[in-house]
C-alpha positions in Angstrom: -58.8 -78.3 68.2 -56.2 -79.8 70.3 -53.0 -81.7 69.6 -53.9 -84.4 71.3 -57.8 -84.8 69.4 -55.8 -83.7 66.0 -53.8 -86.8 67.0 -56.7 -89.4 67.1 -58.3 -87.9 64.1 -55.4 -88.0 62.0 -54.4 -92.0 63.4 -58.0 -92.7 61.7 -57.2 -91.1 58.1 -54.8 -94.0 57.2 -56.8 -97.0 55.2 -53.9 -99.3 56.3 -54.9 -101.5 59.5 -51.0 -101.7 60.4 -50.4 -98.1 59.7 -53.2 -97.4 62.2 -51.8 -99.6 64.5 -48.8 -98.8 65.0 -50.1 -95.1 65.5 -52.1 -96.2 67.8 -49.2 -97.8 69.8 -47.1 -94.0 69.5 -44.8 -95.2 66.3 -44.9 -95.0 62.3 -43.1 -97.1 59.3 -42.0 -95.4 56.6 -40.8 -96.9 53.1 -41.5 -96.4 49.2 -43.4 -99.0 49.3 -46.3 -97.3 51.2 -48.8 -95.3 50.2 -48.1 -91.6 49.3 -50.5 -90.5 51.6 -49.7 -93.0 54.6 -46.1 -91.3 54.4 -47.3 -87.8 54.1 -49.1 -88.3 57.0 -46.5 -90.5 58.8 -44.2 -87.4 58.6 -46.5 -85.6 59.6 -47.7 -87.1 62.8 -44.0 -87.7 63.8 -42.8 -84.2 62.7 -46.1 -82.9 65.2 -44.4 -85.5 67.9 -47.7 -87.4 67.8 -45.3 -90.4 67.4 -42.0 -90.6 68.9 -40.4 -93.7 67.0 -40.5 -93.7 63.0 -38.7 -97.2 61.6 -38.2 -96.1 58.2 -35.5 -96.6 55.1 -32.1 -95.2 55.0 -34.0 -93.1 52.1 -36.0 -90.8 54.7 -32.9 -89.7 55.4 -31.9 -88.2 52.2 -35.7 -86.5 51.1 -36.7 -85.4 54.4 -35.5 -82.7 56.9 -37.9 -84.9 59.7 -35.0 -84.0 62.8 -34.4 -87.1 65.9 -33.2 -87.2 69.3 -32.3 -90.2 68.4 -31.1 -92.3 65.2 -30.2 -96.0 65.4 -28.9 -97.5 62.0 -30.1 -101.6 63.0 -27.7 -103.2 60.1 -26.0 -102.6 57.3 -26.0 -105.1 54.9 -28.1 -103.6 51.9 -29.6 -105.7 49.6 -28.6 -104.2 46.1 -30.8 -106.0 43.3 -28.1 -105.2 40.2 -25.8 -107.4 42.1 -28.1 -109.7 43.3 -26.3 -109.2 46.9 -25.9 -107.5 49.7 -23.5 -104.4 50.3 -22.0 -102.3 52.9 -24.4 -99.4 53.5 -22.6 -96.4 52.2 -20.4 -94.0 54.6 -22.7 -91.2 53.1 -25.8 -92.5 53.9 -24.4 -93.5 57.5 -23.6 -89.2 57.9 -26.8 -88.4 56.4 -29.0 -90.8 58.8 -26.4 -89.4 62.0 -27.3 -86.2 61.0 -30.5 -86.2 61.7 -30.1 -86.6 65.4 -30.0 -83.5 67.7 -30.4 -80.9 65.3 -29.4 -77.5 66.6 -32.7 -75.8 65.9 -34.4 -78.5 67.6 -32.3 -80.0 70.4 -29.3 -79.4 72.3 -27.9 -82.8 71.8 -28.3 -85.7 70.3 -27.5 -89.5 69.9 -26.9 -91.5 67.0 -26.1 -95.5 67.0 -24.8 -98.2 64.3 -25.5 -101.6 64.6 -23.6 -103.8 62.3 -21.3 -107.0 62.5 -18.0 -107.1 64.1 -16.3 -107.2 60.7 -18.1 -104.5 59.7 -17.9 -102.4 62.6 -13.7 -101.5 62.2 -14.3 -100.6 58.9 -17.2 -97.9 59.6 -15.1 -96.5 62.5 -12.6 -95.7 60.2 -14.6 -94.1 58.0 -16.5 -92.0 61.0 -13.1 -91.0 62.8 -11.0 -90.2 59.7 -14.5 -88.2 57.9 -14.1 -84.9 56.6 -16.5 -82.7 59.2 -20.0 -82.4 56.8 -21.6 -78.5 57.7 -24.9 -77.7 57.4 -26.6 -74.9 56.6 -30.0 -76.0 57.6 
């Protein structure tokens, strides 16, 4: 079978009308609030390139070796419920989401991008220039 009738077969196995959608459209959510199976196969389809933009959770990031062109961190206010507040998305997670963009197995380069206030912004610059270089062994 080919990649591209795989594709159309798997965008049917989802029982979630907006999960099928937005395969449909070339794109996948992922979040723990989904299905286990919608997520397998979320990973799936984007790891196959059967979709080419995955919105997902800064969590992805941490479970998943699922490797980007491109990464684009849209906020960073995190809603933390033990405070009852928002915080600053950690400088960890930040590297962890960056690294998935142009992995050297998989790409020659890549992009990463933070969006965030402009109060916000010096203090993640900071953080980014002054960083202790993270090595992979991936």
């Amino acid at each position: 079978m080919m990649q591209g009738q795989r594709t159309l077969i798997e965008r049917k196995k989802s029982r979630n009308m907006e999960v099928r959608q937005h395969f449909y459209n070339g794109m996948g959510i992922h979040h723990a609030g989904m299905l286990r199976p919608d997520r397998k196969l979320t990973e799936q389809m984007f790891n196959d390139g059967a979709i080419k933009v995955l919105c997902c959770t800064a969590t992805l990031a941490w479970g998943i070796n699922l490797p980007a062109h491109t990464v684009i961190i849209k906020g960073t206010d995190v809603y933390m419920a033990e405070k009852g507040t928002t915080v600053d998305l950690s400088i960890l997670d930040v590297q962890q989401i960056f690294g998935r963009a142009g992995r050297p197995q998989f790409d020659t380069s890549g992009d990463a991008i933070l969006i965030t206030s402009h109060d916000a912004m010096a203090r993640y610059l900071d953080k980014l220039v002054r960083a202790t270089p993270i090595e992979s062994n991936f």
